[in-house]
VOGU-3710 file (C-alpha; in Angstrom, 3 decimals, decimal comma):
1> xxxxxxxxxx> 0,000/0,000/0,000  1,275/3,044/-0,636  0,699/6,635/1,103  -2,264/8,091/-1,750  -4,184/4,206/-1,074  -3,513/4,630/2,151  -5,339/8,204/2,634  -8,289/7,283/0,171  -8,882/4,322/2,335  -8,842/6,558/5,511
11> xxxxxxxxxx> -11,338/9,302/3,755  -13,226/6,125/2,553  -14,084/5,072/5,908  -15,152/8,682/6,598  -17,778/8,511/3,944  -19,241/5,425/5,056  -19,066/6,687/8,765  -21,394/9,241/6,798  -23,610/7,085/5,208  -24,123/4,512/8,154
21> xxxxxxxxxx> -24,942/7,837/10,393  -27,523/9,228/8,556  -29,119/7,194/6,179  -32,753/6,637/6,520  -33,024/9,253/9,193  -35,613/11,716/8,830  -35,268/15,807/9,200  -36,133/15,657/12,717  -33,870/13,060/13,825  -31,370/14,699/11,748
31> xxxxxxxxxx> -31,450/18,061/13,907  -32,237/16,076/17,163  -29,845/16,990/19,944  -29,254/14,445/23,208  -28,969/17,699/25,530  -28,509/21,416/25,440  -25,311/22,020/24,902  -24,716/18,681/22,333  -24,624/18,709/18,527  -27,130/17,319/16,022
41> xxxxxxxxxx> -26,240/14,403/13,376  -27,364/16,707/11,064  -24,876/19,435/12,744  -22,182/17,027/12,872  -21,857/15,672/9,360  -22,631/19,507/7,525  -20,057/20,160/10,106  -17,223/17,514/9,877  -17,963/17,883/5,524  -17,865/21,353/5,525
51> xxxxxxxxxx> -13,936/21,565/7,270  -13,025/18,794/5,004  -14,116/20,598/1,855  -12,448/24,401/3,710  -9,114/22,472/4,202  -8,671/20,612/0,808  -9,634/23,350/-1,372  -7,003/25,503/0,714  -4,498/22,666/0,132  -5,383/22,163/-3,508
61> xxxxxxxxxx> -5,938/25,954/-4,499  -9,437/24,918/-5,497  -13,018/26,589/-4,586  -15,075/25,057/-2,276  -17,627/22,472/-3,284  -19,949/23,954/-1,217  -19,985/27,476/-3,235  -18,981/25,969/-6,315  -21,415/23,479/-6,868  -23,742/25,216/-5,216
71> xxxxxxxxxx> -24,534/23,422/-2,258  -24,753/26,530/0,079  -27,911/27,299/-2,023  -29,138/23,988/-1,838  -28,999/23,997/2,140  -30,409/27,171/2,371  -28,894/27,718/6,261  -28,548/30,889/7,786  -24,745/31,391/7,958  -22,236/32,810/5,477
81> xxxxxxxxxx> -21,083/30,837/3,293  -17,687/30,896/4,542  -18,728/29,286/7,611  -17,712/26,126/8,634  -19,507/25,721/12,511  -16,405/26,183/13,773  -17,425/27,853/17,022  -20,643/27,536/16,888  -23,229/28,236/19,561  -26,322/25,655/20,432
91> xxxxxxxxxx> -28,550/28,181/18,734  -26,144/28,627/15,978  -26,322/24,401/16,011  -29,949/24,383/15,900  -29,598/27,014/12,596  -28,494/23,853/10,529  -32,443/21,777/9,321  -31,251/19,485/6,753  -35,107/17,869/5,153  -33,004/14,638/4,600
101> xxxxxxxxxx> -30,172/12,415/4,651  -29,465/12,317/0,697  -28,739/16,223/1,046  -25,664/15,818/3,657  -24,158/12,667/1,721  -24,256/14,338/-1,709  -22,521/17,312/-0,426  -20,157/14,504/1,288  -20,030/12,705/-1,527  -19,229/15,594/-3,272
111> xxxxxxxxxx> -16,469/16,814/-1,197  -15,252/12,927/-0,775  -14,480/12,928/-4,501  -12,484/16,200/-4,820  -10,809/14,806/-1,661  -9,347/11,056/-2,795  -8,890/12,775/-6,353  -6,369/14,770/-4,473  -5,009/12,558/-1,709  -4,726/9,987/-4,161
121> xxxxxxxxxx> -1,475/11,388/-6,187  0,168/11,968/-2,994  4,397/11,066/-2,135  5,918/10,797/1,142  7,849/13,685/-0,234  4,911/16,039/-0,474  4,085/15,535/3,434  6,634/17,723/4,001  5,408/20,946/2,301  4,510/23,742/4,292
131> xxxxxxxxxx> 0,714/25,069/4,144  0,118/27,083/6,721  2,869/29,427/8,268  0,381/31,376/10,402  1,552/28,626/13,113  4,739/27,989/15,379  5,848/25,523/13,826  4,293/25,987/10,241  1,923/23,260/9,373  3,117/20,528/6,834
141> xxxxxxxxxx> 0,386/18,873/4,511  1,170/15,388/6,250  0,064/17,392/9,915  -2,927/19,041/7,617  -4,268/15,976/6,703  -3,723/13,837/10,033  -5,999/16,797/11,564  -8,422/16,637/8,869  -8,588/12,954/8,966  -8,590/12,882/13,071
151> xxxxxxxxxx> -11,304/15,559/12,925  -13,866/13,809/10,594  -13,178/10,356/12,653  -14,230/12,193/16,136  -17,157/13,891/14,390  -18,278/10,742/12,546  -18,007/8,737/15,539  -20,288/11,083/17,375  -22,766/11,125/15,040  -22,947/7,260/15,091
161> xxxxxxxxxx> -23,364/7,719/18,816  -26,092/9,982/18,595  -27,871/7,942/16,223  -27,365/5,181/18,776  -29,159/7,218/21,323  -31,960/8,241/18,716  -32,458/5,407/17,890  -32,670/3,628/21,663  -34,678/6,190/22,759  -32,338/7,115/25,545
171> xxxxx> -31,235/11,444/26,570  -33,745/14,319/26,273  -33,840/15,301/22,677  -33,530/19,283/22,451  -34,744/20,804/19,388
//
């Protein structure tokens, strides 16, 4: 295996974390949250997609999917379009209704592809490149993409949880 396999597999497993998490939820469930200060699925996955597609198209001097493909129309939400959640306050969390799953993995899906088409032409030597000197030390593309990667996985995995407690019936769903 080399490094590009080895990163499409690890954004592969992102995308299903996406798919397993929402599929064949409805709106509600999808902007359920387990307590007051907790994110929805449907928070989560807009949120863990929307970072992905902010930090690749930085990396690959790209536009966003999101603005050009127009999926910031499509979701209609309330927020810039430069906004990722990053930050975001429980009302700001209850500002993102998705009507259904198929929205948040096409935009996923969409991002997922400009993502492994990327990753996927990647060398050990080009984990070395600096992208972001704004930091002491500067940020390499390897340390961009573990963060990426590690950020996704956390979100993913707390969206699965979530579902878990949707579906069991267990916490007091807020909004």
């Amino acid at each position: 295996m080399d490094l590009g396999e080895l990163l499409v597999d690890s954004f592969n497993r992102i995308r299903e974390g996406v798919h397993g998490a929402v599929e064949g939820l409805s709106g509600e469930q999808l902007a359920e949250r387990p307590g007051p200060e907790a994110n929805s699925i449907g928070w989560l996955v807009w949120h863990l997609t929307r970072i992905q597609d902010d930090h690749l198209a930085d990396l690959t001097g790209r536009e966003q999917v999101w603005t050009a493909r127009g999926w910031a129309k499509r979701f209609g939400l309330p927020f810039d379009d430069a906004d990722t959640g990053y930050g975001h306050t429980p009302t700001e969390v209850d500002g993102v209704r998705v009507e259904s799953p198929e929205l948040l993995t096409g935009y996923h899906d969409a991002v997922h592809e400009q993502s492994v088409a990327f990753v996927s032409g990647l060398g050990l030597d080009d984990l070395d490149r600096i992208v972001d000197e704004r930091w002491d030390p500067p940020v390499s593309l390897g340390v961009r993409l573990v963060s990426v990667i590690n950020d996704d996985q956390q979100h993913v995995g707390q969206a699965a949880y979530v579902r878990g407690l949707i579906e069991s019936g267990g916490g007091e769903p807020v909004g």
